[in-house]
N, CA, C and O atoms as a DFTB+ gen file, in Angstrom:
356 C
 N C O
     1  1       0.845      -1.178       0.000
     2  2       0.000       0.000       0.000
     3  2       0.886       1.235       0.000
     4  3       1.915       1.355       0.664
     5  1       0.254       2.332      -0.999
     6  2       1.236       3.804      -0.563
     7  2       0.114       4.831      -0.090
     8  3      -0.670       5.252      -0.941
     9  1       0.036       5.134       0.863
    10  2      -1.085       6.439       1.083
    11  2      -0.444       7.348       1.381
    12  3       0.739       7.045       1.533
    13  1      -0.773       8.815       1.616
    14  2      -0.565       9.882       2.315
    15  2      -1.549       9.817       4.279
    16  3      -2.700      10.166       4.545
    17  1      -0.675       9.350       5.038
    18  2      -1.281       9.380       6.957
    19  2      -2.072      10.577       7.006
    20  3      -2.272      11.551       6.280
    21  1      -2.441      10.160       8.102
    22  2      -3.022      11.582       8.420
    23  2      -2.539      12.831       8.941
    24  3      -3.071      13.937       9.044
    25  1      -0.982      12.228       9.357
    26  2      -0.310      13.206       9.653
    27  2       1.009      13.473       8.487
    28  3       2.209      13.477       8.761
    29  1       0.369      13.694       7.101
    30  2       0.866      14.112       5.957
    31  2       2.244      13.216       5.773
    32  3       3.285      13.655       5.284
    33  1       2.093      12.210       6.139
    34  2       3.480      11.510       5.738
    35  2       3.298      10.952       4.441
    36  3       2.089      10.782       4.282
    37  1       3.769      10.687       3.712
    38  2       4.041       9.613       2.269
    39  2       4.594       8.279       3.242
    40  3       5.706       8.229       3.768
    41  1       3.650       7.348       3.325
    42  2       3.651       5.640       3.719
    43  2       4.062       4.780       2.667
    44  3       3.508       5.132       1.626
    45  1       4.939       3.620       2.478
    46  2       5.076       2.870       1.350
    47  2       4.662       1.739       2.371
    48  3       4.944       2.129       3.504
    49  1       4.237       0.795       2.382
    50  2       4.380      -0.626       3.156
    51  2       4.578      -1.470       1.948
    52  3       3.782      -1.520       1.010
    53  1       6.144      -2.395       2.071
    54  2       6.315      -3.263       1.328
    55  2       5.640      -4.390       2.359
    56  3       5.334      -4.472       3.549
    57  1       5.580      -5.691       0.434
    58  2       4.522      -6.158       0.894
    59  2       5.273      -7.703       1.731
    60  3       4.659      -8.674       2.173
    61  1       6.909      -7.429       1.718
    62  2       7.263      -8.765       2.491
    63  2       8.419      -8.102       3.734
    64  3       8.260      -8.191       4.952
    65  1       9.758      -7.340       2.915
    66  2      10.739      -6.674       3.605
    67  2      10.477      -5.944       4.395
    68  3       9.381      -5.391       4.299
    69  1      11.425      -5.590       5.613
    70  2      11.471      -4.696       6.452
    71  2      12.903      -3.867       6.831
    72  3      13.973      -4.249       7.305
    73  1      12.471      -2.743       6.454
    74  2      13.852      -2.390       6.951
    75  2      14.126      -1.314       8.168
    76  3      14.296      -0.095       8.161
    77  1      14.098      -2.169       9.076
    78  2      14.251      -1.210      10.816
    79  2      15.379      -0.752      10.547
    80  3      15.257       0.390      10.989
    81  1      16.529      -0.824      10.086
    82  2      17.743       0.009      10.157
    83  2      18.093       1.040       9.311
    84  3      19.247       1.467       9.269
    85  1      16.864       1.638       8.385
    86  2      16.745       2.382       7.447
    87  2      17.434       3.967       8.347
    88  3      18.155       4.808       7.810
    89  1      17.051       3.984       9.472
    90  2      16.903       4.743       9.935
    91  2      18.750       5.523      10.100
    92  3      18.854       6.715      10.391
    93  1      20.242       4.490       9.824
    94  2      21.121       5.008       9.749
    95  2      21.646       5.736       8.369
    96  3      22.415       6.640       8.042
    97  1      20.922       4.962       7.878
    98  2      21.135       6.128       6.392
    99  2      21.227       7.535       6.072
   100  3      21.569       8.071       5.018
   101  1      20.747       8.186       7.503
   102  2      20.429       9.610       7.511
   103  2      20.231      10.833       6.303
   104  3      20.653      11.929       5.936
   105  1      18.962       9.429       5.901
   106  2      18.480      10.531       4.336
   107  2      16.903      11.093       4.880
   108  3      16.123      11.732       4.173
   109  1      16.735      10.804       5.883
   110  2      15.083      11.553       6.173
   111  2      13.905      10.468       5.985
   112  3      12.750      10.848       6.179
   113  1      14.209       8.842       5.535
   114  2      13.679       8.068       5.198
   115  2      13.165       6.889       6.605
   116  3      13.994       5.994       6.768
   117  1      12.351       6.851       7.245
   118  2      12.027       6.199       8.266
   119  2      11.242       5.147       8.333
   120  3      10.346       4.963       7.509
   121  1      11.543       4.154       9.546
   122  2      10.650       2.681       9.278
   123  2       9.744       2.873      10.741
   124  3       9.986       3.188      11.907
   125  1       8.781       2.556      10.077
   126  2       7.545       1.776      11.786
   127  2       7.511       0.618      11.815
   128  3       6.985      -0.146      11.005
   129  1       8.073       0.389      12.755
   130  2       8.037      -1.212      12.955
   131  2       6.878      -1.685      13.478
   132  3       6.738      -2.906      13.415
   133  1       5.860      -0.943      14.064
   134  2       4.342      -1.240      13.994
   135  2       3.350      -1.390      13.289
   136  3       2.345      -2.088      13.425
   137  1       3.755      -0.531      12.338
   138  2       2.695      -0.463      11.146
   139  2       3.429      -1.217       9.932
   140  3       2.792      -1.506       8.919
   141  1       4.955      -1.563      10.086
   142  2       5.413      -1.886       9.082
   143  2       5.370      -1.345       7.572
   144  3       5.011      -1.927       6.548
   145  1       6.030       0.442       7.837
   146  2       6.022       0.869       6.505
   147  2       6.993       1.409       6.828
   148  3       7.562       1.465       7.918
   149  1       7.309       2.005       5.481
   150  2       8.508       3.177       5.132
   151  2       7.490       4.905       5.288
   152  3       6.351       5.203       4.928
   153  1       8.361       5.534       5.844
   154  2       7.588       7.228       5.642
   155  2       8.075       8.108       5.400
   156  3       9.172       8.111       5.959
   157  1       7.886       9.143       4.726
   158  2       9.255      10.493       4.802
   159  2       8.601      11.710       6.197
   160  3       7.687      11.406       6.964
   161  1       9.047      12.512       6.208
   162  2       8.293      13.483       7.006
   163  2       7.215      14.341       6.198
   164  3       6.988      14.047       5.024
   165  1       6.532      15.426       6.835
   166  2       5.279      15.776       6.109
   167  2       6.293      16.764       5.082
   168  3       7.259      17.415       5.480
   169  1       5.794      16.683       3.667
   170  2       6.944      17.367       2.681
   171  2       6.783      18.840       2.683
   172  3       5.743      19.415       2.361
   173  1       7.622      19.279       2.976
   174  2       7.927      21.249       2.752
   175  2       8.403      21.729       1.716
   176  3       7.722      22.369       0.915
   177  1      10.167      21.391       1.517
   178  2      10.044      22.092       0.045
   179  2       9.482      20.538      -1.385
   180  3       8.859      20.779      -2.419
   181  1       9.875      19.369      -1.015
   182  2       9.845      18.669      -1.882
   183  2       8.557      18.062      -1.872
   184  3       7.847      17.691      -0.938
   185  1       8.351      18.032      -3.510
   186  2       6.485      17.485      -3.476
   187  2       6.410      15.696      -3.008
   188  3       7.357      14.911      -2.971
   189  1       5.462      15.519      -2.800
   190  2       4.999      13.846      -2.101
   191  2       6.015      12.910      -2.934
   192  3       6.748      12.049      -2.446
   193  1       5.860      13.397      -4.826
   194  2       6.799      12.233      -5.827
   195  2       7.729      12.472      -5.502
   196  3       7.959      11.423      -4.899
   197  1       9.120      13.405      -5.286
   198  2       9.840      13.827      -4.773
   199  2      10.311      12.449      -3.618
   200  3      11.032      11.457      -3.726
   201  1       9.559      12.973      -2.646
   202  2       9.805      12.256      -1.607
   203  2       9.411      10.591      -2.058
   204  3       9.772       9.709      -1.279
   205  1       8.708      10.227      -3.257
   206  2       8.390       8.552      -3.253
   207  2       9.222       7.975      -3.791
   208  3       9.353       6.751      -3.762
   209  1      10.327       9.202      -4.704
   210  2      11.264       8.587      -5.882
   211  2      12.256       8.347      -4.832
   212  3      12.620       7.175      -4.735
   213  1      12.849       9.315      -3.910
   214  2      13.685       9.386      -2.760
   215  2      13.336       7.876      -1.466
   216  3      14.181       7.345      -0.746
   217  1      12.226       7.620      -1.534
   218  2      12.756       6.246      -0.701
   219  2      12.452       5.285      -1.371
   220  3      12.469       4.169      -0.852
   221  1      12.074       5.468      -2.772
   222  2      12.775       3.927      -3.144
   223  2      14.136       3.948      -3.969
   224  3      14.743       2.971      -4.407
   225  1      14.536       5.557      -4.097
   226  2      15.959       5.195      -4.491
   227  2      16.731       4.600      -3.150
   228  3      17.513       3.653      -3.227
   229  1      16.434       5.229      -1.999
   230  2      17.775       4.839      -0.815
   231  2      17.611       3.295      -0.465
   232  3      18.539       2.499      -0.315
   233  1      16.556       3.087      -0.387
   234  2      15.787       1.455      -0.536
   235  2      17.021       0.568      -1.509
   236  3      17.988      -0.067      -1.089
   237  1      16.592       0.788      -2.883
   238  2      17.800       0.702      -3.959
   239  2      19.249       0.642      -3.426
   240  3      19.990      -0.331      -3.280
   241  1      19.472       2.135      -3.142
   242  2      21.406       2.182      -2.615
   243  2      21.773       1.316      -1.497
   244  3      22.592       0.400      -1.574
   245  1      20.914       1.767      -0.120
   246  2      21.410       1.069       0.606
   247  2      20.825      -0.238       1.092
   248  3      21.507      -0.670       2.021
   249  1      20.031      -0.845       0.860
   250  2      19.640      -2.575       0.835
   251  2      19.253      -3.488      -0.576
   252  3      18.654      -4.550      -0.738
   253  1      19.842      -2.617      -1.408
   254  2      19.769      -3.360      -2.838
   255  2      18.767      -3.978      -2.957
   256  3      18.840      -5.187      -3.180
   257  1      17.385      -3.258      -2.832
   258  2      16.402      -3.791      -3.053
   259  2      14.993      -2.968      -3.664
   260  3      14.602      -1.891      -3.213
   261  1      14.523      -3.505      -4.460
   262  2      13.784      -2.793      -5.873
   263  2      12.068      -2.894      -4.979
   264  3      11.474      -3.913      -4.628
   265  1      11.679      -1.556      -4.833
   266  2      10.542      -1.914      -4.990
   267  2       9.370      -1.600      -5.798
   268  3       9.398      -0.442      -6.217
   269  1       8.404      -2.241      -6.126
   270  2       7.856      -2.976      -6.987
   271  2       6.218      -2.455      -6.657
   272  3       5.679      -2.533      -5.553
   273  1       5.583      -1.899      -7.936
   274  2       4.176      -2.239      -8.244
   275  2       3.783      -3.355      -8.650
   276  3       4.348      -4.151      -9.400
   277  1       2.605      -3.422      -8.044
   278  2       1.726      -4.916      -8.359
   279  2       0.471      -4.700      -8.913
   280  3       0.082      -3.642      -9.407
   281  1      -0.273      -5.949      -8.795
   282  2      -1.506      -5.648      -9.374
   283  2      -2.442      -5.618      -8.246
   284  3      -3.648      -5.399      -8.360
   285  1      -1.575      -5.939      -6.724
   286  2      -1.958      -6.470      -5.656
   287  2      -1.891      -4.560      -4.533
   288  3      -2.143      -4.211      -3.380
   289  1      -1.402      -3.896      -5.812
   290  2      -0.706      -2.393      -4.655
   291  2      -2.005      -1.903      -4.630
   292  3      -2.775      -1.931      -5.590
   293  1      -2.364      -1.236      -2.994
   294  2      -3.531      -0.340      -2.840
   295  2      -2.600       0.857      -2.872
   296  3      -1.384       0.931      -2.695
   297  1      -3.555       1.809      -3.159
   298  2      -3.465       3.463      -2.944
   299  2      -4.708       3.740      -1.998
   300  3      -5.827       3.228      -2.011
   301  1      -4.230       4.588      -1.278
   302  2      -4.926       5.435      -0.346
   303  2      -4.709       6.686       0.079
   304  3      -3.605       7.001       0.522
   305  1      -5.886       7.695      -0.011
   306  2      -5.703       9.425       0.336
   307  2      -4.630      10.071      -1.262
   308  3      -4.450      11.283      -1.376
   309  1      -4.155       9.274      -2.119
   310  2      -3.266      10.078      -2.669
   311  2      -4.407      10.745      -4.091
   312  3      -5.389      10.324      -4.702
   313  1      -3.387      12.227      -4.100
   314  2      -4.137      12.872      -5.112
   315  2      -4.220      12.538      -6.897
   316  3      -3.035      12.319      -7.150
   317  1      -4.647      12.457      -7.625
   318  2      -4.904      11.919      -8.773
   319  2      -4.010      11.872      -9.431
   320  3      -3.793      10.909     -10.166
   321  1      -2.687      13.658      -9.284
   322  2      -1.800      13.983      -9.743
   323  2      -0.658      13.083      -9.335
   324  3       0.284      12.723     -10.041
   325  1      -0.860      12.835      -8.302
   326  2       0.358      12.169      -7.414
   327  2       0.339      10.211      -7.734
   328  3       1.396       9.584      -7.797
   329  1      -0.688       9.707      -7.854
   330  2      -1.086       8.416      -8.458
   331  2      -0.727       8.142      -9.639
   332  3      -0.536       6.961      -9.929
   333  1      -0.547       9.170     -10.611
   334  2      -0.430       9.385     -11.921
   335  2       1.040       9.336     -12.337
   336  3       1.518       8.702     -13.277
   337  1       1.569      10.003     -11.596
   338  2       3.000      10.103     -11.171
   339  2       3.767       9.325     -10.917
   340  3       4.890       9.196     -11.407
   341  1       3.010       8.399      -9.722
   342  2       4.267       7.026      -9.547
   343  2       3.747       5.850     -10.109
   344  3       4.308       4.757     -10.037
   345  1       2.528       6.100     -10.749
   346  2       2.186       4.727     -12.143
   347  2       2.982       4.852     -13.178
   348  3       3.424       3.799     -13.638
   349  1       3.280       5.800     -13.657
   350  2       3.718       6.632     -14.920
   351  2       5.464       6.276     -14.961
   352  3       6.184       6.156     -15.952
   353  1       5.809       6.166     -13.540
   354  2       7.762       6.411     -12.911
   355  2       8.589       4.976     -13.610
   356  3       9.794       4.806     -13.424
């Protein structure tokens, strides 16, 4: 699933990996180990795609690992523009 929280975060939840140690990378990219997702903070200067291309590139660099649309991915809260965007990426 990728939604926008309610507290304006960009959420990715992959649908097997976890990465709790995301957090030394010190790119702004964070894990919940409760909810089991990836989040950025609520975005200021950079727009939501911005921030979606940014954690699955560091995803990429630092755990060499690709993540992936399905036919199985929900969206939730995101704007039409922004859906359009990371179907399109």
């Amino acid at each position: 699933m990728i939604e926008i929280d309610d507290l304006g975060r960009l959420c990715i939840c992959p649908e097997k990996e976890e990465f709790t140690l995301i957090f030394r990378t010190a790119t702004e990219v964070h894990w919940d180990g409760k909810g089991r997702f990836l989040y950025s903070p609520k975005p200021q200067e950079w727009s939501y795609f911005e921030w979606y291309k940014h954690i699955t590139s560091v995803v990429m660099e630092e755990f060499n690992c690709e993540l992936l649309l399905n036919s199985n991915t929900r969206f939730d809260n995101l704007p039409e523009n922004l859906l359009n965007q990371i179907l399109l990426k």
